[in-house]
C-alpha positions in Angstrom: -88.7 43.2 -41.9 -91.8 44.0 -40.5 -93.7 42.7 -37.2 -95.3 40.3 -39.0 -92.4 38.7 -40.8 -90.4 38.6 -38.4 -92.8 36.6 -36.3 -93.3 34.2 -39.1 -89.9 34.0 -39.9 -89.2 32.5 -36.5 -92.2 30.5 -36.2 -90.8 28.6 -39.6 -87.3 28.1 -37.5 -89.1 26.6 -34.5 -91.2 24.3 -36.7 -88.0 23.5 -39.0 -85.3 23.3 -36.7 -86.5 22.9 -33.2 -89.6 20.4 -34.0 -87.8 19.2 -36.9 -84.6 18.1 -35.1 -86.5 17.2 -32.3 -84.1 19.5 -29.7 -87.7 19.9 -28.1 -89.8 17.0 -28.0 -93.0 19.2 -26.5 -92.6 22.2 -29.1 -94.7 20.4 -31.7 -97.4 20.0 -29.4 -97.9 23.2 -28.1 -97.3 24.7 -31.8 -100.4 22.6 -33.1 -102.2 23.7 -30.4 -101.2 27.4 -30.7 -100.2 27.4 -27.3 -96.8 29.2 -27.9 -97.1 32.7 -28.4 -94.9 34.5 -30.2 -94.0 38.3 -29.3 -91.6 41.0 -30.8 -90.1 43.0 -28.4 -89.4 47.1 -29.3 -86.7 47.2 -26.7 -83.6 49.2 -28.0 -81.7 47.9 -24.9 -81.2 45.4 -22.1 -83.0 47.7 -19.5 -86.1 47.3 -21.9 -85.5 43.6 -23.1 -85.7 42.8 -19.0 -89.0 44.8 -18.6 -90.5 43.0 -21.6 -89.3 39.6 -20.6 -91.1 40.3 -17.0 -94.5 41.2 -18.9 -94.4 38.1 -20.8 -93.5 35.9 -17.2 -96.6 37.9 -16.1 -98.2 36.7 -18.6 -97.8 33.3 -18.9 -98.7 33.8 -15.1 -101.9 35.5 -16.1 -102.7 33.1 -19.2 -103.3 29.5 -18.4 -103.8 28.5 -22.1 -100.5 30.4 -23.2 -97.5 27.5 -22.7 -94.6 29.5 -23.9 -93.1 32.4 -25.1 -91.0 33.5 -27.9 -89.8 36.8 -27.1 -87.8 37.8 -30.2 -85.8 41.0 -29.7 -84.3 42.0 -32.9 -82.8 45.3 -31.4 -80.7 43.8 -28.4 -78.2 41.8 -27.8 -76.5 41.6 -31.3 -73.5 40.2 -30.4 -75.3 37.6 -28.3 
């Protein structure tokens, strides 16, 4: 899968099970209002999952209009 899928493939789980189930009753919310952004990381381990999850607390810091983020790490943590 590419970027691109992969981002849309877990955008369609947050809206289908997460909003849909209603395990978070402010995801649908910030969805509509594209507040939650959704990032795939490159890291190949945890060492580089850690960095990326600090750049996107920075972010959320930085970036008022940014509620959440989905950092999706399809190359760490496997056996999670």
């Amino acid at each position: 899968m590419n970027e691109s899928q992969v981002v849309s493939a877990s955008r369609q789980w947050v809206e289908e099970v997460v909003v849909g189930y209603n395990l978070c009753p402010f995801a649908k919310r910030e969805l509509v209002k594209n507040r939650v952004r959704f990032v795939v990381s490159e890291a190949e381990n945890e060492d580089e999952l850690l960095q990326a999850l600090q750049s996107e607390l920075q972010r959320l810091e930085d970036e008022p209009d940014v509620e959440t983020t989905l950092l999706i790490h399809p190359g760490v943590l496997q056996d999670f």
